[in-house]
N, C-alpha and C positions, 0 to 999 in steps of 0.2 A: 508398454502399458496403454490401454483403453479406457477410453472414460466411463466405458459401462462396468467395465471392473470395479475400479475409483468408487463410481458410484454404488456400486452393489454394497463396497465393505463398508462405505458412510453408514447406508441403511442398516446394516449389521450391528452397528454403535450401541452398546448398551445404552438408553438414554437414561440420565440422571435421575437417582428417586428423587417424588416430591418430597419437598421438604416444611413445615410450620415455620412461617417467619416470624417473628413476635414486631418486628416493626421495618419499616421501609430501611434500604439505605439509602445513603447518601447520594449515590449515585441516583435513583429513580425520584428521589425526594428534589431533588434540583430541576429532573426535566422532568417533573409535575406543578412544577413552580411554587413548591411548600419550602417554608425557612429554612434555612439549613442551623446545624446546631454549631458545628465548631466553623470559626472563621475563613473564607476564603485563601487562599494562600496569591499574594498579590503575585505580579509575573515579573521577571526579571526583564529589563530592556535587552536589545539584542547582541547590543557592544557590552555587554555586562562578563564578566569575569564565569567561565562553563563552571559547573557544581564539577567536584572530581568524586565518580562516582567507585572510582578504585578504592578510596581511603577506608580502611577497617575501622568496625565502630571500634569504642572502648570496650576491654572485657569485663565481664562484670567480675566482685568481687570473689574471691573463693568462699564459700561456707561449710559452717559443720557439718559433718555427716549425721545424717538423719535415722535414729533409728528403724528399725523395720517394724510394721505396724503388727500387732497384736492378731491372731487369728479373728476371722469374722464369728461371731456365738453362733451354737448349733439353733438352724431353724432360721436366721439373718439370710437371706439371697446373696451372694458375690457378685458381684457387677461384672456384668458381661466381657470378656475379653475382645477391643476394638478392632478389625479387620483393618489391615493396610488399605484395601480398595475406601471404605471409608473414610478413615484418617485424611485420606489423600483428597476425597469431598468436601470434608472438614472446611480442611488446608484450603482449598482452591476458592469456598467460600468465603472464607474471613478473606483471604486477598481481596476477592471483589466488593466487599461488604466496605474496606477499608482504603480502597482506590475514591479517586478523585472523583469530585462530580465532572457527567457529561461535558456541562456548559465552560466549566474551569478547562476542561484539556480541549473544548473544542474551540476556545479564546485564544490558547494558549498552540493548538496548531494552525488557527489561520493565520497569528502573526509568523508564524516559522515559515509558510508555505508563501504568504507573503515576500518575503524577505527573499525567498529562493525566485519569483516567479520577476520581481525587480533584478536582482541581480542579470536574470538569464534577457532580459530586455536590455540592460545594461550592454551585455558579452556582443549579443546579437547587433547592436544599434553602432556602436564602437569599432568591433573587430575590422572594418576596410576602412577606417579613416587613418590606420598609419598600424604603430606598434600601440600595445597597451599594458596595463599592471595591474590585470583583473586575478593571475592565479591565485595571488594570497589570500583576496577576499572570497572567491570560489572557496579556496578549500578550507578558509575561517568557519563557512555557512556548512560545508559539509560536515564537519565537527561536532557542527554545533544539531546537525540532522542525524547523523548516529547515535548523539546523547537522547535527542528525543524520541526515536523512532522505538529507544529503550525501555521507553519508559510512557509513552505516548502513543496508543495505537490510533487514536483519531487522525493523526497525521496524514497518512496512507489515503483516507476518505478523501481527502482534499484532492488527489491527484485526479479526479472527477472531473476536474473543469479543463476547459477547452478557451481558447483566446481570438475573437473574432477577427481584430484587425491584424494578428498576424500568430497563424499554427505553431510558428515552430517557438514563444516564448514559452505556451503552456507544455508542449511537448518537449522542451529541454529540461524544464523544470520538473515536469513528472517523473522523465525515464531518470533523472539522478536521485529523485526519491526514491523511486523503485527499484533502482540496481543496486543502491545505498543497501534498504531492507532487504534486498536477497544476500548481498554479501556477511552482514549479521548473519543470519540463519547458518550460511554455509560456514560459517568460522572464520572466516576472516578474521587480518588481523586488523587492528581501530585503523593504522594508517594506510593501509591497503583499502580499506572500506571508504576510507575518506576522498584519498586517489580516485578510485574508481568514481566520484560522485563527481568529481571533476571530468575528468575523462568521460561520461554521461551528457553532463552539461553542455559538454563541447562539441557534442557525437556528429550534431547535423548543422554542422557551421558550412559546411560546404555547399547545404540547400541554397544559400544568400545568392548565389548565383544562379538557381534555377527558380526563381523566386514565380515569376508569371507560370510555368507549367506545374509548380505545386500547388496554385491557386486553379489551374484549367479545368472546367468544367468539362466532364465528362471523361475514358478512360482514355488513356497515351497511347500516340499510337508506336508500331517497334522501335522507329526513328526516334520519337520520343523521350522513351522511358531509356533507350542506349544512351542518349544525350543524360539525362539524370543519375544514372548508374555512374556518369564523373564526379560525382558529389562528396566519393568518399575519397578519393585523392587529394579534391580542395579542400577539403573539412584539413585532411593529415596536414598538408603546408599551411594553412593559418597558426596553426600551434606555435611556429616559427614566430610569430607577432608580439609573444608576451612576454615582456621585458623581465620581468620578476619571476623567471622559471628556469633551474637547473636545466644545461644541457643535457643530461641525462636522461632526467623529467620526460623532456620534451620529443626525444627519441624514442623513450615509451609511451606517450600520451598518442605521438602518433602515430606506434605499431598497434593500437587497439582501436583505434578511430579509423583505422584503414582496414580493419578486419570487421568492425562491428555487422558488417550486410553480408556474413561470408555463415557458410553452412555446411553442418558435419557431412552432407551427403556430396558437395560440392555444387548444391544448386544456386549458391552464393554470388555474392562477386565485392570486387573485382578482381584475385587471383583464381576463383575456384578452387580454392584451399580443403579441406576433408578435416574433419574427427580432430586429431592432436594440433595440425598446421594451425587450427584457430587458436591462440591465446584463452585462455577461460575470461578473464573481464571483458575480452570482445562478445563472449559465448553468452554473459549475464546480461551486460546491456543487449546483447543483438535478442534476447526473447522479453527482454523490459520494454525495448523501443515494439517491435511486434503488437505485443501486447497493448500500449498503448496508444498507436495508433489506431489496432482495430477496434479499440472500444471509444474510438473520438469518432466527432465526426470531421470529411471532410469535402470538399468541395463538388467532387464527384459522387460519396456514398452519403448516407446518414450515419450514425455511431453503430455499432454492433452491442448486442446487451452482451455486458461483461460477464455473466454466465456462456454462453455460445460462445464468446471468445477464448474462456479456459476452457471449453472441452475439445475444442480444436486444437490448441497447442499441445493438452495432454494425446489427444487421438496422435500427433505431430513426432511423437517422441519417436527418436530416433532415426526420423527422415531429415529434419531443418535442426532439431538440436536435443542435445544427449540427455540421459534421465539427470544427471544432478542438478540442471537449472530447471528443467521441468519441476520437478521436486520442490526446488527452492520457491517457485513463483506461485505453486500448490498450496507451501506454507505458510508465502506469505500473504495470499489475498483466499484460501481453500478456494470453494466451489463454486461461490457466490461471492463474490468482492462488493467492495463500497462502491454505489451507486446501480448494484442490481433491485430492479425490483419485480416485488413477488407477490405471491397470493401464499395467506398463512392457511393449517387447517381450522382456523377459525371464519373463514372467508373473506379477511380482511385484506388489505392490501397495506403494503410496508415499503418500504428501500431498505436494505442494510447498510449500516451507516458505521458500523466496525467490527472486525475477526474479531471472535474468540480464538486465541493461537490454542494449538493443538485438536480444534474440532472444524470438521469441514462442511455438516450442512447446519449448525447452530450458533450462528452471530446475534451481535446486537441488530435489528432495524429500527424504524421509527415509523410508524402505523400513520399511515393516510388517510385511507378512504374506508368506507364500510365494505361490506359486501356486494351491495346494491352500485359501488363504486361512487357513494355520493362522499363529499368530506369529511372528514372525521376529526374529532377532537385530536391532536396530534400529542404522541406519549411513546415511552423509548421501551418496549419489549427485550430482554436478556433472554433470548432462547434454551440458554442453559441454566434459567432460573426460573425457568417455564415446560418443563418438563414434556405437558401434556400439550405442547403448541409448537407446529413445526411447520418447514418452509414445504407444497403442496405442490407449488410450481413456479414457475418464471412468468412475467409477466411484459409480454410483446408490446412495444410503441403502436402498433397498429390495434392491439385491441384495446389499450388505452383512449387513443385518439376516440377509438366507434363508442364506448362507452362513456366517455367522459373530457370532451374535445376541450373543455375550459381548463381545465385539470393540467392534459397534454400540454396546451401551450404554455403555463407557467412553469412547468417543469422542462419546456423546452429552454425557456429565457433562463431558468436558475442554471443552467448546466454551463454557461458563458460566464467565467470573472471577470469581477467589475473590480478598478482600485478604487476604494470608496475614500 
């Protein structure tokens, strides 16, 4: 598959008719900062008891059968019979009419993202001072990231941020978000998707000892990068450290943490392993960890805009890793992920700040700048509730910086987490 394919059938997408709204939702109503009508829904603490989202409502009552209504009078119109493609508009709209405000689920994912980005400093900071009994609390948070990732698509945007004083907390913390949401998509089962968010977490524990050449300015030289290429063996014998982990467990956490850097064409390592030899959870993280590095930045490059980075991995498909995680990381960030930004055909400039699941060039963003690139009143655009407004292009750090250098550097400082 080619990204110029991909992109051809986006463009192809019937876009949604306009539609009369008779009044805001709730969603655009919150991040235009008008009152909301029904009450905030408070947030659960994070040791709080998970919602069980399996349980069947109650069914409603049985009722009488309803007679059949009377012909309509000669000369009365019949009301139109509804198309499924419709219905299905209907449908998609009341969901979104009926979802949560912005500000509620994006409260509501930074303490989750949070809580992941602690832990993975925790893992990190601990793991060579002896043994530890971090798994339980690992896969407590993973649990508790599958329920949200269900239900919460802001979550995902958070995996945007990058960690100054040291890469690899925001980078363990993003790739088990994102290996998380791709194992959802592919069907996973909840404990396998859980596992996996562990086994993520854990992926570049072996970096801890190549710590100065992860930081080294500038690119490695062969000696170098052979020397770093042991990181996936160290990573696999730390797993051995964690006191509260089935042997079992721990025999598979670390047949996937030693496959994670290994690629279907065998340009991988460290066995050179091909196609089936790779485990698929090494296959999911090994294009989540890809992915999120080339869209950070790091000591030798600057970040890569998250658009350029999926069209490379899609262009990728089938040399470094097979179409179903291609697939999966398509569906879960499309064409444009959280934290690209773009020029609308309004001229305005935005970030997209969350998928729309099942469309790949109409997310939510959040509008910046004017056209002229000066600032602009900031307000959250729903592209699939905007019909006639669509994403134009991508929008490069370099011609950011030339137009608008003040701009550039607070958005370079926002891109770093702060624990506030």
């Amino acid at each position: 598959m080619k990204f110029s394919d991909l992109n051809s059938r986006a463009k192809k997408e019937e876009a949604p008719e306009p539609r009369v709204r008779e009044k805001k939702t709730a969603y655009f109503r919150a991040s235009a900062g008008e009152p909301e009508k029904p009450a905030a829904v408070p947030l659960n603490p994070l040791d709080a008891p998970l919602m069980d989202f399996s349980a069947k409502p109650a069914s409603a009552p049985e009722l009488p059968p309803v007679a059949a209504p009377d012909p309509a009078p000669a000369g009365i119109p019949v009301k139109r019979f509804i198309s499924r493609k419709d219905q299905q508009r209907q449908d998609e709209a009341a969901v979104r009419a009926s979802a949560r405000p912005f500000r509620e689920l994006d409260a509501q994912a930074r303490e989750i993202y949070s809580r992941n980005m602690a832990l993975a400093k925790e893992l990190i900071g601990q793991i060579d001072r002896g043994y530890v009994e971090k798994y339980e609390s690992i896969m407590r948070q993973a649990e508790f990231n599958s329920q949200a990732l269900s239900a919460n698509p802001v979550l995902l945007s958070y995996t945007r941020y990058a960690t100054a004083d040291d890469y690899l907390y925001a980078h363990s913390a993003n790739v088990a978000v994102i290996s998380q949401a791709m194992g959802l998509v592919l069907g996973l089962e909840r404990s396998a998707v859980n596992f996996l968010g562990f086994c993520a977490m854990a992926h570049d524990l072996g970096m801890i000892d190549h710590a100065k050449l992860a930081k080294h300015e500038g690119r490695l030289t062969d000696a170098e990068y052979s020397e770093i290429m042991l990181h996936s063996e160290a990573g696999a014998a730390r797993i051995d450290r964690f006191l509260d982990m089935d042997a079992r467990l721990k025999e598979q956490a670390k047949k996937t943490i030693l496959q994670v850097h290994e690629r279907i064409d065998a340009g991988g390592y460290p066995g050179r392993l091909t196609n089936e030899e790779i485990g698929f959870p090494a296959q999911i993280i090994g294009i989540a960890d890809v992915y999120e590095a080339m869209s950070h930045p790091r000591s030798w490059r600057p970040a890569g805009h998250p658009h350029n980075v999926m069209k490379h991995l899609i262009d990728k498909e089938g040399h470094g890793f097979n179409s179903r995680v291609v697939k999966a990381l398509i569906e879960v960030f499309s064409i444009y992920p959280p934290g690209s930004l773009v020029a609308l055909s309004t001229g305005e400039i935005a970030n997209v700040v969350q998928v729309n699941p099942g469309s790949l060039t109409r997310p939510v963003v959040s509008v910046l700048l004017d056209p002229d690139f000066s600032p602009a009143l900031p307000r959250l655009v729903d592209l699939l509730e905007h019909p006639l407004t669509g994403i134009e292009r991508i929008v490069e750090e370099e011609e950011l910086l030339a137009r608008n250098s003040k701009f550039a550097a607070k958005q370079e400082l926002e891109r770093w987490w702060v624990d506030w």
